[in-house]
N, CA, C and O of each residue as an XYZ file, in Angstrom:
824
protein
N      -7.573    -16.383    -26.933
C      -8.644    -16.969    -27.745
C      -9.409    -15.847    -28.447
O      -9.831    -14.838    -27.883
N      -9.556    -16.179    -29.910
C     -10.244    -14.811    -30.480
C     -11.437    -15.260    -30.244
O     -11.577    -16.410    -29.830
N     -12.783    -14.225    -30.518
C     -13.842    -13.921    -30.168
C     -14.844    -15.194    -30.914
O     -15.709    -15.889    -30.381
N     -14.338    -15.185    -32.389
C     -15.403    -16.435    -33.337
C     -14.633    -17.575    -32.212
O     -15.493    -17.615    -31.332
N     -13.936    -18.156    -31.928
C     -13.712    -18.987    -31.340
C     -14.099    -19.375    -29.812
O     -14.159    -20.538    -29.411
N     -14.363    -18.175    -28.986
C     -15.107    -18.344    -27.860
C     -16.701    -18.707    -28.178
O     -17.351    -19.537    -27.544
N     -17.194    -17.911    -29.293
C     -18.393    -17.454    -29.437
C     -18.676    -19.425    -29.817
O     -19.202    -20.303    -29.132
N     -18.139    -19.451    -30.977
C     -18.040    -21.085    -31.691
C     -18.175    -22.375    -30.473
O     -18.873    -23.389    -30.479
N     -17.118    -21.811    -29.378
C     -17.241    -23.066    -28.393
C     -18.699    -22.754    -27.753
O     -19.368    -23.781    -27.634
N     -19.311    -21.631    -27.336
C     -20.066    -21.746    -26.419
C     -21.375    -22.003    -27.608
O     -22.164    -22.740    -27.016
N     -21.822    -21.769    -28.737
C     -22.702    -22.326    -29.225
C     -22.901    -23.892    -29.575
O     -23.858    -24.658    -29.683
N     -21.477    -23.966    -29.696
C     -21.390    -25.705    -29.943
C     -21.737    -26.765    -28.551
O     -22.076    -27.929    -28.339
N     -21.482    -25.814    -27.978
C     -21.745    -26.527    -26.150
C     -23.759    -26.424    -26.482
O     -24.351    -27.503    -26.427
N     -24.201    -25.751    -26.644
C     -25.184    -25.231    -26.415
C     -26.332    -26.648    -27.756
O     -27.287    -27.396    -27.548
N     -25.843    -26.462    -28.467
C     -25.954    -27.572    -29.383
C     -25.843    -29.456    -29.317
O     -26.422    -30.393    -29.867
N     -24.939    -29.313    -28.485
C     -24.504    -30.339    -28.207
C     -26.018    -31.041    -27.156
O     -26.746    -32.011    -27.366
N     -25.992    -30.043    -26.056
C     -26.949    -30.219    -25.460
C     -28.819    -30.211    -26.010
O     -29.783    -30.519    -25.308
N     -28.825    -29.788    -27.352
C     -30.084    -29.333    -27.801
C     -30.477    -28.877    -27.419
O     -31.453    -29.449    -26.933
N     -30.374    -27.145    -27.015
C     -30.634    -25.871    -26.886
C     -31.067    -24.842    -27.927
O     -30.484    -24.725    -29.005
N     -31.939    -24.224    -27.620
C     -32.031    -23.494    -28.734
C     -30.715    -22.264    -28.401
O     -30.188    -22.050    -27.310
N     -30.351    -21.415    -30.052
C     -29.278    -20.991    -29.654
C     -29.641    -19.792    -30.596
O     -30.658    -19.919    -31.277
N     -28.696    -18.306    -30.729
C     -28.491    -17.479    -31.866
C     -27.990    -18.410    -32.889
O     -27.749    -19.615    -32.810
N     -27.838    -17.191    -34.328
C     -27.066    -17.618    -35.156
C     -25.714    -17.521    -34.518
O     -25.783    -16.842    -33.493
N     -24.431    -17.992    -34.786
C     -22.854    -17.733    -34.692
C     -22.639    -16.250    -35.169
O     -22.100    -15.411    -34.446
N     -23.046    -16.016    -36.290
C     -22.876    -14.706    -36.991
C     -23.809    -13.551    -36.187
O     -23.249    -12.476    -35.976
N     -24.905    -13.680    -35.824
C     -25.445    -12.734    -35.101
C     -24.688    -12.936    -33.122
O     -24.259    -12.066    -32.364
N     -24.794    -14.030    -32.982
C     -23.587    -13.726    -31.483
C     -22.395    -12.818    -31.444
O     -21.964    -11.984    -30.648
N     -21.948    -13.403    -32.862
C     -20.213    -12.636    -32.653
C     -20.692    -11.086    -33.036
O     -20.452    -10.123    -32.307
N     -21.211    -11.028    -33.951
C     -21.528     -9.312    -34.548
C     -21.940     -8.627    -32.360
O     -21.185     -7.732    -31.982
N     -22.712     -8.984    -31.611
C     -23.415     -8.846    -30.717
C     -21.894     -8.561    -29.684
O     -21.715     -7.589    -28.951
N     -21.052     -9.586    -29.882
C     -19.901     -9.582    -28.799
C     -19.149     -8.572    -29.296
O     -18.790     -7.745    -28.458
N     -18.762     -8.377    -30.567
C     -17.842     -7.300    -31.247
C     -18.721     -6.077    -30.923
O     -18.119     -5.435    -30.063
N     -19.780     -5.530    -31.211
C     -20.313     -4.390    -30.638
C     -20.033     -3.955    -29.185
O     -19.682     -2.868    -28.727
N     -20.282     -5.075    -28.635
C     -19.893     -4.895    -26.948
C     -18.709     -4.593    -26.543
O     -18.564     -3.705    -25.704
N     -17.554     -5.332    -27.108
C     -16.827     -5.278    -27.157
C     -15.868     -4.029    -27.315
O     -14.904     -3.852    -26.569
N     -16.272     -3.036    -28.524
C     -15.881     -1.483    -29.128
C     -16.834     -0.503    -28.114
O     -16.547      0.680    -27.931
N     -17.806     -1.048    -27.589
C     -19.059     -0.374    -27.306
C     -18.422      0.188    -25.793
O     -18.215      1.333    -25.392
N     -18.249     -0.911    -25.269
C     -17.909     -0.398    -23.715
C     -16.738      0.172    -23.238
O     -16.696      0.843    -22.207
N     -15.514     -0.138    -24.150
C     -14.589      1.238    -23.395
C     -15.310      2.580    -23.767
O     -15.572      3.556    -23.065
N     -15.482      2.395    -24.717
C     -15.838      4.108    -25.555
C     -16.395      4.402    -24.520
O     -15.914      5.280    -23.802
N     -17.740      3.632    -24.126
C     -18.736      4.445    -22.630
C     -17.469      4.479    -21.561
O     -17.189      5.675    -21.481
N     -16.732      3.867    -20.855
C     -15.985      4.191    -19.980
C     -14.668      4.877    -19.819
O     -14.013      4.797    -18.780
N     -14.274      5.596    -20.938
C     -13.208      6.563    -21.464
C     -14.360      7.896    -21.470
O     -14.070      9.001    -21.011
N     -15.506      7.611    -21.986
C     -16.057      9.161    -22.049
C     -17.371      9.423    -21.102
O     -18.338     10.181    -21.180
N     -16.798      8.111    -19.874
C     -18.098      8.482    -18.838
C     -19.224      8.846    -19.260
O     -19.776      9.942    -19.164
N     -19.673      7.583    -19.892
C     -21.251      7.496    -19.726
C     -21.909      6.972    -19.406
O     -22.628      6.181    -20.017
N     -21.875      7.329    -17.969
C     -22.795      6.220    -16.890
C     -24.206      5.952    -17.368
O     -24.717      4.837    -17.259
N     -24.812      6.967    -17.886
C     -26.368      6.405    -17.567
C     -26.536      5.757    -19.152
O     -27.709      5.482    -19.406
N     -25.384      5.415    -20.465
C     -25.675      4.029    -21.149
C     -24.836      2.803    -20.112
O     -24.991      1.603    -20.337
N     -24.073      3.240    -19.134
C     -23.546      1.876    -18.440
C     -24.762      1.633    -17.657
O     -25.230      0.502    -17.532
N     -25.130      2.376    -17.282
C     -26.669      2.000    -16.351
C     -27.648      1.241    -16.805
O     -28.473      0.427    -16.389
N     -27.316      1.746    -17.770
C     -28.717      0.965    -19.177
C     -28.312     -0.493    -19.450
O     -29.146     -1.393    -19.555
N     -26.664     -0.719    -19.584
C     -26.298     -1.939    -19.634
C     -26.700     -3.190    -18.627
O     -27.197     -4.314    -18.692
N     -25.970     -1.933    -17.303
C     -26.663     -3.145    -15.655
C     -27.897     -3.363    -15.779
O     -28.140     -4.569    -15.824
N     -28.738     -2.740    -15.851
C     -30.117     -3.095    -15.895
C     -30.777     -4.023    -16.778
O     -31.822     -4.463    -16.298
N     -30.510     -4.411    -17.816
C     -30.761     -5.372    -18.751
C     -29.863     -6.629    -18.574
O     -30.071     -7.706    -19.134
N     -28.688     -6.316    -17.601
C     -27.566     -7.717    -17.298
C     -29.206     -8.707    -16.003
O     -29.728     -9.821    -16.050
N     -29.457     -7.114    -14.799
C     -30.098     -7.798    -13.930
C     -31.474     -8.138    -14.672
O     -32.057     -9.072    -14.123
N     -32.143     -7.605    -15.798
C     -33.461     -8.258    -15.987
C     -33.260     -9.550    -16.637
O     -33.929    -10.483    -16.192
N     -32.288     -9.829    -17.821
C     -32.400    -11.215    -18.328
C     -31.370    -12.461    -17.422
O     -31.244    -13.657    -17.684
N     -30.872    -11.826    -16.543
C     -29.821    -13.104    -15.650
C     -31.028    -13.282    -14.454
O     -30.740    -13.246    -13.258
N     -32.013    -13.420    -14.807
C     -32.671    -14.312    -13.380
C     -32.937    -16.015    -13.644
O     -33.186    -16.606    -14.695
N     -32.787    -16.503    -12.330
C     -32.708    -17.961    -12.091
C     -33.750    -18.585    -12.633
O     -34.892    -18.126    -12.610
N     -33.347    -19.921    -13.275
C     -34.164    -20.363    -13.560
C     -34.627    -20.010    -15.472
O     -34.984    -20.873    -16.274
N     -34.474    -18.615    -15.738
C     -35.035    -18.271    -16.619
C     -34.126    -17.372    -18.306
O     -34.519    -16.784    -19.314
N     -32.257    -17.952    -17.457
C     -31.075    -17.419    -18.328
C     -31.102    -18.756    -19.495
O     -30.811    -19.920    -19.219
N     -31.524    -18.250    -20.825
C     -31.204    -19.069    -21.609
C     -30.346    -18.746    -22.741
O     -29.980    -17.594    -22.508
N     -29.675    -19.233    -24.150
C     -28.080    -19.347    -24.636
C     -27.737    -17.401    -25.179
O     -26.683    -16.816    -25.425
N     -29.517    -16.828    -25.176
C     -29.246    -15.418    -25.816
C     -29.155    -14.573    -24.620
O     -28.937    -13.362    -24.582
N     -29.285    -15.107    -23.982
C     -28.904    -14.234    -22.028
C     -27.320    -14.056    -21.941
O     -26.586    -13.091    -21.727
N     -27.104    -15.508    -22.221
C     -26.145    -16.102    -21.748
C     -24.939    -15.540    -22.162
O     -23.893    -15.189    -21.615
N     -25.532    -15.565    -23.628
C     -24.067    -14.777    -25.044
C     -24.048    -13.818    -24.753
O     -22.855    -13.514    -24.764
N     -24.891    -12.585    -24.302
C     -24.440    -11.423    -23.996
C     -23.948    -11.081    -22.623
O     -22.872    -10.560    -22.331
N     -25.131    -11.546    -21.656
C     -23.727    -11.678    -20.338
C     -22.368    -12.002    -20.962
O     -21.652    -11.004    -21.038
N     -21.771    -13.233    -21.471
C     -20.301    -13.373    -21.421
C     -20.025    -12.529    -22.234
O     -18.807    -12.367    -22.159
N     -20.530    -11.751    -23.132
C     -19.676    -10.746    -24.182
C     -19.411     -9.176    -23.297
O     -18.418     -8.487    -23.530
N     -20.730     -8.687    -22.027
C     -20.350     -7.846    -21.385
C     -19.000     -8.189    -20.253
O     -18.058     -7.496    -19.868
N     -19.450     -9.654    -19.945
C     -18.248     -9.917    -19.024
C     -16.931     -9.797    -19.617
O     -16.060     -9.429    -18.828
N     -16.536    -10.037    -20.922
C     -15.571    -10.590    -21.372
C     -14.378     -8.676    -21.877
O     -13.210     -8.292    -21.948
N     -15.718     -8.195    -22.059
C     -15.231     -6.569    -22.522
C     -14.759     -5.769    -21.219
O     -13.781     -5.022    -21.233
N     -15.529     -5.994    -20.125
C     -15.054     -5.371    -18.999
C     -13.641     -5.887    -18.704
O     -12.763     -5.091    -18.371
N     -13.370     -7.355    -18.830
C     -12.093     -8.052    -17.849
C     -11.253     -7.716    -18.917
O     -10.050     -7.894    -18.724
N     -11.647     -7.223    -20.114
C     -10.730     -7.225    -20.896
C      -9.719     -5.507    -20.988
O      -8.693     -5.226    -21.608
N     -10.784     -4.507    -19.877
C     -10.153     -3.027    -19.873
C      -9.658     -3.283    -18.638
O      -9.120     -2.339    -18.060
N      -9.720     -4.509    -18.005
C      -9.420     -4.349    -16.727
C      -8.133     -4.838    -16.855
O      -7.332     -4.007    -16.426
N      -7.411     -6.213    -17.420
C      -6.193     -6.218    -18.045
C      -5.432     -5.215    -18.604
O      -4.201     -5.244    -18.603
N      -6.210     -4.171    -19.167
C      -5.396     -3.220    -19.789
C      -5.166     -2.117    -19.165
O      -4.623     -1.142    -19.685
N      -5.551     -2.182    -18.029
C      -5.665     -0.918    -16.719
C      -4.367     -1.321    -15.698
O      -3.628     -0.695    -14.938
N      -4.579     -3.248    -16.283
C      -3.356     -3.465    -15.236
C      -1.688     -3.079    -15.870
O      -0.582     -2.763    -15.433
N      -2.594     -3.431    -17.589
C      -0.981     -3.470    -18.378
C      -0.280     -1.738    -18.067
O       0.848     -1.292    -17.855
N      -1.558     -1.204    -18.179
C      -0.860      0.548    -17.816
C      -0.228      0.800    -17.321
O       0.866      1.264    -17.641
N      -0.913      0.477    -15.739
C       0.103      0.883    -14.503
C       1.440      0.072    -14.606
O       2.474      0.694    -14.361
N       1.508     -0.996    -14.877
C       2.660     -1.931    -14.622
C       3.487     -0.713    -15.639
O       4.238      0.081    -15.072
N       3.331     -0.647    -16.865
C       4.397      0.177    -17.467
C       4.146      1.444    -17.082
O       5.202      1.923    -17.495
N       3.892      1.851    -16.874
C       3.682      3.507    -16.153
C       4.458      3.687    -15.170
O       4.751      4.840    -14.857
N       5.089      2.337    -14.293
C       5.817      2.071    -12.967
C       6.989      1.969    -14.014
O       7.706      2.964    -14.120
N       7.286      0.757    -14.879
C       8.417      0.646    -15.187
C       8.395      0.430    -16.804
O       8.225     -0.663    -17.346
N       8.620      1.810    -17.549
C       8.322      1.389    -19.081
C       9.169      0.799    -19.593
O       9.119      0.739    -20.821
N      10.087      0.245    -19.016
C      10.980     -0.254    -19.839
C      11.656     -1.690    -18.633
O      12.505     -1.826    -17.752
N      10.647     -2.472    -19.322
C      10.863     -3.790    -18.433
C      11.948     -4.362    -19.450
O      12.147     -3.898    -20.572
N      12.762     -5.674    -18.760
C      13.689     -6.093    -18.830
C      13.194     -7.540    -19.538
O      12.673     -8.523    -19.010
N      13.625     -7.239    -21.182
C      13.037     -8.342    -22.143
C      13.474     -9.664    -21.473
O      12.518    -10.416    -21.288
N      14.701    -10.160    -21.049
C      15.481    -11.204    -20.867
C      14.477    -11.460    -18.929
O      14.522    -12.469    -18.226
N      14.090    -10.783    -18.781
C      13.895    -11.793    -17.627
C      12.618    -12.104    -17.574
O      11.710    -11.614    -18.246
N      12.550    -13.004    -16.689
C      10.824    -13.623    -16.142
C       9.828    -13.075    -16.239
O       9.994    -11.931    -16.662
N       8.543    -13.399    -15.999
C       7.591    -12.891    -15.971
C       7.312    -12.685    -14.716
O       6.210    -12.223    -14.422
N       8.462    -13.052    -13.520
C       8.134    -12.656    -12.228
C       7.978    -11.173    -12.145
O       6.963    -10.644    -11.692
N       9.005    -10.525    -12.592
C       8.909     -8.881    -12.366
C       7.832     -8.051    -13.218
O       7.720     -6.881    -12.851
N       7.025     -8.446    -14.284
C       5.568     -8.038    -14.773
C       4.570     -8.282    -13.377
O       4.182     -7.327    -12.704
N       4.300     -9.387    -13.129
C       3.909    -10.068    -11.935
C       3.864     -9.450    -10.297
O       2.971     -9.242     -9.475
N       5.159     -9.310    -10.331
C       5.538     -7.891     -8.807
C       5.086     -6.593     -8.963
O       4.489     -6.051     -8.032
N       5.357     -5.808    -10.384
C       4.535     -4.556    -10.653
C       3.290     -5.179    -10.382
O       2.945     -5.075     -9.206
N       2.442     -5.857    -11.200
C       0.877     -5.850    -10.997
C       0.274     -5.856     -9.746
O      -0.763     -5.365     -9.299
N       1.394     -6.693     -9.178
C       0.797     -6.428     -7.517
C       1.207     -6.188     -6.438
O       0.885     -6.778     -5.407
N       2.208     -5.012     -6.574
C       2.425     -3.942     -5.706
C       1.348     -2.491     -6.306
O       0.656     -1.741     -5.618
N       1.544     -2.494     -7.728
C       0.718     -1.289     -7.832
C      -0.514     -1.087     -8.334
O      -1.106     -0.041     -8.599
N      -0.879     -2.404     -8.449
C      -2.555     -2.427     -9.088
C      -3.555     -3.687     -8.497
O      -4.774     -3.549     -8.393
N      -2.894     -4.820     -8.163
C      -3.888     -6.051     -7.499
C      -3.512     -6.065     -6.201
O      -4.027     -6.823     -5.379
N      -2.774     -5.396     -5.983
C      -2.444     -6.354     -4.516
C      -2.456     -7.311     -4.304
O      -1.709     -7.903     -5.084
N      -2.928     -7.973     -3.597
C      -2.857     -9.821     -3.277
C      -4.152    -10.396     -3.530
O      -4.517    -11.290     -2.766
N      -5.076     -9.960     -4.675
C      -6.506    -10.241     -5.109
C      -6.192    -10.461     -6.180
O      -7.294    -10.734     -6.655
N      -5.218    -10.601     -7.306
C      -5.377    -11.573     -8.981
C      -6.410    -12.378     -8.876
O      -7.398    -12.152     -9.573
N      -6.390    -13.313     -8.117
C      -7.565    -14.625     -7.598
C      -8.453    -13.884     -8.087
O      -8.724    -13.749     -9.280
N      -9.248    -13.054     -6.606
C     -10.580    -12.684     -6.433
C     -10.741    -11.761     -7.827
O     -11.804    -12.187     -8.277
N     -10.344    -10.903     -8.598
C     -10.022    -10.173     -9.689
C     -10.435    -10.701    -10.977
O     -11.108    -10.209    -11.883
N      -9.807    -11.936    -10.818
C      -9.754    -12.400    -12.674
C      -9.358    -14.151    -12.426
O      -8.784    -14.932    -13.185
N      -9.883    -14.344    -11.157
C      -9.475    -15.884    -11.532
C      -8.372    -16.832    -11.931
O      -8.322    -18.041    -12.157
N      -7.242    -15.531    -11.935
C      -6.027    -16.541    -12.108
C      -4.908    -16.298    -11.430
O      -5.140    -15.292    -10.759
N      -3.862    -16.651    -11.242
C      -2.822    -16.606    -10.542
C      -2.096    -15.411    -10.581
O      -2.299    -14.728    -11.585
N      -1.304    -14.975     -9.756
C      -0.281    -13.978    -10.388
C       0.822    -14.143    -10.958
O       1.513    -13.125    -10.933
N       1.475    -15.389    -11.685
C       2.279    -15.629    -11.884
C       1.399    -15.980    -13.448
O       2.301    -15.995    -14.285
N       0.482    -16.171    -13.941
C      -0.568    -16.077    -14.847
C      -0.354    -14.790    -15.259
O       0.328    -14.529    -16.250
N      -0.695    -14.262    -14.821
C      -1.060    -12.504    -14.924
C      -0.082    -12.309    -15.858
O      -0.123    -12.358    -17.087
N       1.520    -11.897    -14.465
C       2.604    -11.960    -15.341
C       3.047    -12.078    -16.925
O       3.631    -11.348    -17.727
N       2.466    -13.363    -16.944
C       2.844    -14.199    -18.262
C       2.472    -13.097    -19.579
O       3.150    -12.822    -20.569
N       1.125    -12.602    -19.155
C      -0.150    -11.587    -19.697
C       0.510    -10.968    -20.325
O       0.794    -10.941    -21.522
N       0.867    -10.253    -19.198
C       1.628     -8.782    -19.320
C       2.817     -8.723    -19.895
O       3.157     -7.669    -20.433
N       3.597     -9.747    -19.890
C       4.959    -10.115    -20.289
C       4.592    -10.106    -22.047
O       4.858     -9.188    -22.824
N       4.018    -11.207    -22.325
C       3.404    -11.372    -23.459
C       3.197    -10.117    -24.389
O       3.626     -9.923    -25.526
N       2.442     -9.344    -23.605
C       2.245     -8.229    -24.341
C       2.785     -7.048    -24.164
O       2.002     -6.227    -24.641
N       3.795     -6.481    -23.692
C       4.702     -6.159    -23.938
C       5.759     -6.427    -24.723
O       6.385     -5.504    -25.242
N       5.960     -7.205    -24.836
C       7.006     -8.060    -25.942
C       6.650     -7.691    -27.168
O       7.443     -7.061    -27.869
N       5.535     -7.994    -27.562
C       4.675     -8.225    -28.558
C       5.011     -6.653    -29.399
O       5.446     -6.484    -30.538
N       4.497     -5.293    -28.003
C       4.713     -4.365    -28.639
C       6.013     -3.905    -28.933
O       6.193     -3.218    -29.938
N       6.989     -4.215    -28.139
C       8.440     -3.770    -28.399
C       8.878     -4.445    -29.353
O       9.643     -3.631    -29.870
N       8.970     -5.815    -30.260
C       9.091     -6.290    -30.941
C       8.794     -5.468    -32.433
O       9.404     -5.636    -33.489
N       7.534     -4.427    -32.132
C       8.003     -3.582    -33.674
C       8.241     -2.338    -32.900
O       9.149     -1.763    -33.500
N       7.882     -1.624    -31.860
C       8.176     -0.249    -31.504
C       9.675     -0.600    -30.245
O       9.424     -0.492    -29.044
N      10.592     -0.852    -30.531
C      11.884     -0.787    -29.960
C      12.058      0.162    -29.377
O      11.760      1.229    -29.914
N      12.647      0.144    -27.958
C      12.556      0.715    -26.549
C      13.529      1.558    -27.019
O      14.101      1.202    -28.049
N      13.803      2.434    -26.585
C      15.016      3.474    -26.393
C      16.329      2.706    -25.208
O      16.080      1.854    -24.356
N      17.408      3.191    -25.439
C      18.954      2.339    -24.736
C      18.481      2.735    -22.970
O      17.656      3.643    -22.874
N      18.859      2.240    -21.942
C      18.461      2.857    -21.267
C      19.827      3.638    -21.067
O      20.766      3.489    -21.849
N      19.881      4.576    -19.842
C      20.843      5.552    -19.434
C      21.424      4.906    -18.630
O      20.680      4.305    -17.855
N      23.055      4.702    -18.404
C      23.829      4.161    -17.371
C      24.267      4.933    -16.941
O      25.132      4.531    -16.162
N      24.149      6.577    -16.987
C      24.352      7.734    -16.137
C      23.503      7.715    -15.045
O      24.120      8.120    -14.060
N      22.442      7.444    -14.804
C      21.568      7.534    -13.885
C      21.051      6.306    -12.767
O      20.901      5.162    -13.195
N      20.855      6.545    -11.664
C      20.137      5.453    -10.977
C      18.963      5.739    -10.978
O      18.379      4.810    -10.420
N      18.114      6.659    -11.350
C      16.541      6.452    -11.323
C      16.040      5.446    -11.848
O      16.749      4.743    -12.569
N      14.516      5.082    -11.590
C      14.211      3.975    -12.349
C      13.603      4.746    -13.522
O      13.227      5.875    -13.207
N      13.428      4.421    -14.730
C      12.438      5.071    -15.228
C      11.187      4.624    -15.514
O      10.855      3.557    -16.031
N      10.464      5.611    -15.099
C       9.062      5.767    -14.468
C       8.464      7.001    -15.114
O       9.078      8.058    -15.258
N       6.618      6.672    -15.670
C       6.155      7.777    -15.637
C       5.619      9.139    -14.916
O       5.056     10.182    -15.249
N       6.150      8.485    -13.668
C       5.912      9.272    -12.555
C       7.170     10.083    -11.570
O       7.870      9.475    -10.761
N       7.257     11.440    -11.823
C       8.078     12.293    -11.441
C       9.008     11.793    -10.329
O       8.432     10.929     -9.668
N      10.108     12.016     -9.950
C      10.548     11.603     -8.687
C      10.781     12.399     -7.718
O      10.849     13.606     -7.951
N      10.930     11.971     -6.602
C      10.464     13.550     -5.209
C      11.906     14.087     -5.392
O      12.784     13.392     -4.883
N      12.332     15.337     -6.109
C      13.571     16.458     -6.053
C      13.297     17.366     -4.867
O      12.243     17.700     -4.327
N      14.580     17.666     -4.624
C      14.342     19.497     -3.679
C      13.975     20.220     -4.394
O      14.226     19.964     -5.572
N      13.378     21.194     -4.160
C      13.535     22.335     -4.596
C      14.333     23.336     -4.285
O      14.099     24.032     -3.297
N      15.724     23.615     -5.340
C      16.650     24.177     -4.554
C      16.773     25.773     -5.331
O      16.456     26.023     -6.494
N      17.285     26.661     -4.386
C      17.187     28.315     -5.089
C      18.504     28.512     -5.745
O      19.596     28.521     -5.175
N      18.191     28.722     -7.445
C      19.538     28.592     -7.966
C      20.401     29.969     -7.524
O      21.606     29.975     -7.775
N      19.899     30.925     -6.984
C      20.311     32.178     -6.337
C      20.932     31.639     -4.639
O      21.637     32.532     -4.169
N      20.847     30.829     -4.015
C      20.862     30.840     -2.791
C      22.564     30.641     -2.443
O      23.416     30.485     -3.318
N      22.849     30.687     -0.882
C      23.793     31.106     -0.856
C      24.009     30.102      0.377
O      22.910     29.831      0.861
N      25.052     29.467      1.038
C      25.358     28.657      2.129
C      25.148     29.670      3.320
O      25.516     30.765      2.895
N      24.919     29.732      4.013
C      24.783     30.796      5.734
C      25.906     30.413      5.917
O      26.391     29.450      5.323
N      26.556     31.168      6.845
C      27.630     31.679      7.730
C      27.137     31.074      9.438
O      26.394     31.535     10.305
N      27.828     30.065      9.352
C      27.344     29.368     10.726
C      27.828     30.269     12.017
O      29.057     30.291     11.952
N      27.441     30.932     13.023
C      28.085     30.943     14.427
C      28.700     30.067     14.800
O      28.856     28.918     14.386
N      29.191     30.779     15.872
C      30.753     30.257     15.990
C      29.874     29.058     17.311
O      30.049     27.853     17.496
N      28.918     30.069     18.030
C      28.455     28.828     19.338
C      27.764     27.589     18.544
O      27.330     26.600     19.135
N      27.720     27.747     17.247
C      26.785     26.762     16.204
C      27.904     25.532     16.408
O      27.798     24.447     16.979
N      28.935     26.110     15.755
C      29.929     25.286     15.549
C      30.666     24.585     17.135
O      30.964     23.398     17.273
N      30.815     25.540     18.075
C      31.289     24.861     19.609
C      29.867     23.703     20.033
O      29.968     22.621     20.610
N      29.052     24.133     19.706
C      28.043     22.610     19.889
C      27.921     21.849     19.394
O      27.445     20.914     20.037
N      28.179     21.620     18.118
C      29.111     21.031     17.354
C      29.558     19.785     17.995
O      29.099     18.655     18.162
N      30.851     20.557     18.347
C      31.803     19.958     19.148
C      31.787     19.521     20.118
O      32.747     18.808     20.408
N      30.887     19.682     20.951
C      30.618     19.278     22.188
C      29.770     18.250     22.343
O      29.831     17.522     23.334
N      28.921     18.091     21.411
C      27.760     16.859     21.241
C      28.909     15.928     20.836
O      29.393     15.223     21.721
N      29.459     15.841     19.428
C      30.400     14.720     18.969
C      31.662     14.613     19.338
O      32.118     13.561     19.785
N      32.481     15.890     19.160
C      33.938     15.665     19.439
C      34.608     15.060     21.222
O      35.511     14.329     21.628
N      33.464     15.941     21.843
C      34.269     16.107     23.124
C      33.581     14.780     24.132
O      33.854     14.738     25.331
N      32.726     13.793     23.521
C      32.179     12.652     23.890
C      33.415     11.395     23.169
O      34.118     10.664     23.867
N      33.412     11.422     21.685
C      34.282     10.504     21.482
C      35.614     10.662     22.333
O      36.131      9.593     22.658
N      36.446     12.173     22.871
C      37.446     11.930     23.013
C      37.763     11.496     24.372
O      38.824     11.123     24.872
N      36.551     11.640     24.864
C      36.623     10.795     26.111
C      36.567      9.511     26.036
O      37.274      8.999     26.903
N      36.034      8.761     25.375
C      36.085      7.368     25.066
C      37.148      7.008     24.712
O      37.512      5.838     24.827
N      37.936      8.026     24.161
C      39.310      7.151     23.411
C      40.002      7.070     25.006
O      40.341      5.993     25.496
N      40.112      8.048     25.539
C      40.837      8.785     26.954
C      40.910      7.323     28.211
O      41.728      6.915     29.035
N      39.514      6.914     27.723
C      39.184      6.082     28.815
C      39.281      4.364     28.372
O      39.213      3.412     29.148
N      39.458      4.331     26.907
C      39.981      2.713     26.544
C      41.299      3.270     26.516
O      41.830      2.178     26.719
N      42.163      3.962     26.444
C      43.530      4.222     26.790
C      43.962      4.002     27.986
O      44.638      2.991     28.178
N      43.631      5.024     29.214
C      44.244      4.762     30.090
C      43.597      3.375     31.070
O      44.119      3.149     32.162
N      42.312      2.411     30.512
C      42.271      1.646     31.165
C      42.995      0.443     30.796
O      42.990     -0.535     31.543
C-alpha cells in the first residue's frame, strides 16, 4: 500500500467519524519526511535526534488525550521503523543465500528469515505469519532480479553461495607430509588390524 493511500484511508476513517483531522497533503508531506528522515538517523547513528523522536512519541501518545495529528505521526514513525526492519530481514535472508531459487516457494525466503533473523517471533515482530513474511521477501527479490539478472550459478562447486566466508584450513603451501615411525604405524595395527582379525578367526572357526 503506498503512503497517499494509507494516509487517505486513515483520514477518511477519521472523517467519517467527525474528527477533526490534518490536511491529506500536510499528513503525507509529514509521513514522507519520516519516512527519508529515519533511516538516514539510523545508518549514521544519531541517537540523540532518535531520542528527540521517543520523546515527543511519549509526550503526545498519552491516554485519553491522542487525537488524528498524534495519531498520523505515531503511524508514520511506526510505519518507517517496520519498514527498515523488513529490510534488515530482506538483507540477511540474501546475505545467507543471494541467489534464491526463482521457481520455488516462498517457503525457503521464509526458512532463511527464521533461522537467521526472526526466529520463531514473525508474530511478536510484525504481526504476521511466516509464511507472510516469505511471500515479502519472495516478492521482492523477484522484483529486483527481474531487471538486475543473477549470475549462472557454478555446478563445479557444492558451497552454498553466501556472503559469508566458509570455515577453510589453513594449509602451508610449503609443507611437507611427516615420516611416520614405524611404532606409529605397529599401533596402527594393533588397535584395527589385529582386533578385526580375530573376529574373522573366531566367526570361522566357530
Amino acid at each position: 500500500m503506498a503512503a497517499e493511500q494509507l494516509i487517505e484511508a486513515r483520514v477518511a476513517w477519521y472523517r467519517e467519524r467527525g474528527c477533526r483531522h490534518p490536511a491529506v497533503v500536510s499528513a503525507i508531506a509529514v509521513f514522507r519526511q519520516l519516512d527519508a528522515l529515519i533511516p538516514y538517523l539510523l545508518i549514521n547513528r544519531r541517537s540523540k535526534q532518535l531520542t528527540q523522536i521517543e520523546s515527543v512519541l511519549h509526550g503526545v501518545l498519552q491516554k485519553g488525550q491522542i487525537d488524528a495529528s498524534a495519531d498520523i505521526f505515531a503511524l508514520a514513525v511506526f510505519c518507517a521503523f517496520r519498514r527498515q526492519a523488513v529490510s534488515e530481514v530482506y538483507l540477511e535472508v540474501l546475505d545467507r543465500n543471494p541467489l534464491p531459487q526463482a521457481a520455488a516457494s516462498s517457503d525457503q525466503a521464509a526458512c532463511f528469515a527464521e533461522m537467521f533473523a526472526l526466529g520463531s517471533r514473525c508474530e511478536s515482530y510484525f504481526d504476521i505469519t511466516p509464511n507472510v513474511m516469505g511471500q515479502i521477501l519472495q516478492d521482492r527479490y523477484r522484483e529486483y532480479y527481474k531487471i538486475n539478472q543473477p549470475p549462472y550459478r557454478n555446478d563445479n562447486t557444492t558451497e552454498i553461495p553466501t556472503a559469508y566466508a566458509s570455515k577453510l584450513i589453513d594449509l602451508d603451501p610449503k609443507g611437507k607430509p611427516e615420516d611416520l615411525p614405524t611404532y606409529y604405524q605397529v599401533t596402527f595395527l594393533s588397535i584395527f588390524a589385529v582386533p578385526a582379525l580375530v573376529d574373522i578367526l573366531l566367526l570361522t572357526t566357530i
